[in-house]
N, C-alpha and C positions, 0 to 999 in steps of 0.2 A: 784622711787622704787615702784615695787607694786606687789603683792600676788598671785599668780596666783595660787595654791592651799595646803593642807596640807595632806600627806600622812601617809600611817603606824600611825594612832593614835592608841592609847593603854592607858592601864590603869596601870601605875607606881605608886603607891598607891591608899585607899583607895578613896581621893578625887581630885586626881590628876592625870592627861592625861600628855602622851607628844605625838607630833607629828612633824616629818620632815617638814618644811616650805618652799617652791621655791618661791624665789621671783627673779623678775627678774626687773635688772639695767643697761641702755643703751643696749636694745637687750640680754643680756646674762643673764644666769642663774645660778644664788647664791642659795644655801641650808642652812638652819640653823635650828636649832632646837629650839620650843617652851615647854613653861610647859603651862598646863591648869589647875586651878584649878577651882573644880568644888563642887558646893549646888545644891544637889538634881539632876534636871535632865539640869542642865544650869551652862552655864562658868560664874563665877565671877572676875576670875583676870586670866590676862595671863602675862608673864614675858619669857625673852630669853634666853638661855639658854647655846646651844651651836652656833657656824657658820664656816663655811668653810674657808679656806687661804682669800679668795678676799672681804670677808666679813667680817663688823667689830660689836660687840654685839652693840656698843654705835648705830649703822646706825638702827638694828632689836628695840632697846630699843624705839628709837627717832621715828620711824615707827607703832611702837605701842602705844604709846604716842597720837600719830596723829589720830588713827583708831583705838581704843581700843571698842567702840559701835560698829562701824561693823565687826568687826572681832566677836566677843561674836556673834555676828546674824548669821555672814558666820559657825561657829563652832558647831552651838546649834544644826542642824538637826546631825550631827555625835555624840557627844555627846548623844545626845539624843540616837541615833541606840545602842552606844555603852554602856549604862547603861545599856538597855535592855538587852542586852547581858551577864550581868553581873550577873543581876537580875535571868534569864533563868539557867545560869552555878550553881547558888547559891541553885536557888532551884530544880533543879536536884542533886544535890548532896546531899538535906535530903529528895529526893521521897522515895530512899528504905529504 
């Protein structure tokens, strides 16, 4: 099993992201969804959340488990982009 990237990240609460995950098992491609949650401008815990028919949460849990430090490293530059963004929305909204 292994990761091949994470899309559509978003901000479903204050301190918490989710984003689409592809991982791919024997050649094919499994989806499933992560939660991020997040201190300041970095992931501290990620947990599974949702996954497709071929895909089982215990397979994303055990997976995460395994690579929970590199995953937080692979996540940190979006994360990062996407606070900013946050930050930018926020304070656009008390410039006038």
């Amino acid at each position: 099993m292994e990761l091949l990237e994470v899309i559509n990240l978003r901000m479903i609460d204050r301190n918490v992201a989710a984003g689409e995950a592809i991982f791919v098992i024997d050649g094919r491609e499994h989806r499933g969804e992560l939660l991020f949650y997040l201190q300041s401008d970095y992931c501290v815990g990620i947990r599974a959340n949702r996954c497709g028919p071929d895909l089982k949460l215990e397979q994303i849990e055990e997976y995460i488990i395994n690579n929970k430090s590199r995953l937080k490293r692979f996540i940190n530059p979006q994360v990062q982009k996407l606070r900013q963004e946050q930050r930018e929305a926020i304070a656009k909204l008390y410039e006038d």
